[in-house]
N, C-alpha and C positions, 0 to 999 in steps of 0.2 A: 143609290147606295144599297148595298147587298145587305141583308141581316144578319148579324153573330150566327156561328155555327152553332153556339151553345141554343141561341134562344130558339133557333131551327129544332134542332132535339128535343128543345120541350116541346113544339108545336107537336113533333110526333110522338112525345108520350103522350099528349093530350090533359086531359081534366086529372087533379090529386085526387086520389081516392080519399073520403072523407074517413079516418080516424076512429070516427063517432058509429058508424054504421057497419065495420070490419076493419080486421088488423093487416095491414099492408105488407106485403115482405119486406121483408129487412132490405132488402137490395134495390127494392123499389124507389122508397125512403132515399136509400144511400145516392141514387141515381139522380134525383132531383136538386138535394142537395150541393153533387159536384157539380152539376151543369149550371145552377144558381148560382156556384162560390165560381166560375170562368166566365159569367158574364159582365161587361165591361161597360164605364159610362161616358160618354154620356148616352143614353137612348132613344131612338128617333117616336115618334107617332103609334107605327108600323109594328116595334119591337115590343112598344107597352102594350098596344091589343092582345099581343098574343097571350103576353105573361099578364092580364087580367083574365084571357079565357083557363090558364091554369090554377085560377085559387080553387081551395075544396068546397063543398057548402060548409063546412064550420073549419074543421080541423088536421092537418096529417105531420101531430106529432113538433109543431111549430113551425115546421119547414116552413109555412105560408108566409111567416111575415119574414121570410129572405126576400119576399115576392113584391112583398109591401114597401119595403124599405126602397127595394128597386124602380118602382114604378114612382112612387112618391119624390125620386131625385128626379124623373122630368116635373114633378107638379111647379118647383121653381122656379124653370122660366115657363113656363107654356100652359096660356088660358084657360087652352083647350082642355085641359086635364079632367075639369069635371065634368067633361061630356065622353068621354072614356073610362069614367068612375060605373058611366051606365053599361057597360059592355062587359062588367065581371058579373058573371052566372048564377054567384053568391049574394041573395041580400042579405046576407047577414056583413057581409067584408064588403058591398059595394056601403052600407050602412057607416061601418067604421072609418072606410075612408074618405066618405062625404064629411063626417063629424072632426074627422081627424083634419081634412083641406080648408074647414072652416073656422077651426083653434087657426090653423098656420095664419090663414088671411087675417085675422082680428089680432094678431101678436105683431103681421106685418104694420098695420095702420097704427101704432103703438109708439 
């Protein structure tokens, strides 16, 4: 199965510029965004690596948790999810989303 063209686009913008460290262009911003709001679910393995290797180290402006929401709809069905948690760049966000997999799992057994 081929990849979204959208998630293709981020792969070549690469890593968000972190927020915290400099002001990003506007267009920049704007650009991650749309390619975020055209990407479609469900998401394969393949497609989460990529959009783990684009979160910032902290922050750009919230765009990041378009990233998180995204990635967190494979954690649903797929085990694997926490061993893909390790492959974002960020420990601050691979932090959140281990804490955040591990609320969902303990609300599951409930």
């Amino acid at each position: 199965m081929d990849m979204q063209w959208a998630i293709d686009e981020l792969k070549a913008l690469g890593r968000m510029p972190d927020s915290t460290d400099c002001e990003p262009p506007e267009e920049i911003v704007g650009r991650y965004e749309e390619l975020l709001a055209r990407v479609t679910l469900p998401l394969t393995a393949e497609e989460v690596k990529v959009l783990m290797q684009t979160f910032p180290e902290s922050t750009m402006y919230e765009v990041e948790w378009g990233i998180l929401h995204l990635v967190e709809s494979f954690a649903v069905s797929n085990p694997g999810y926490r061993q893909l948690i390790e492959l974002c760049p960020s420990g601050e966000w691979r932090e959140t989303m281990t804490i955040r997999y591990e609320n969902w799992e303990k609300k599951k057994l409930i």
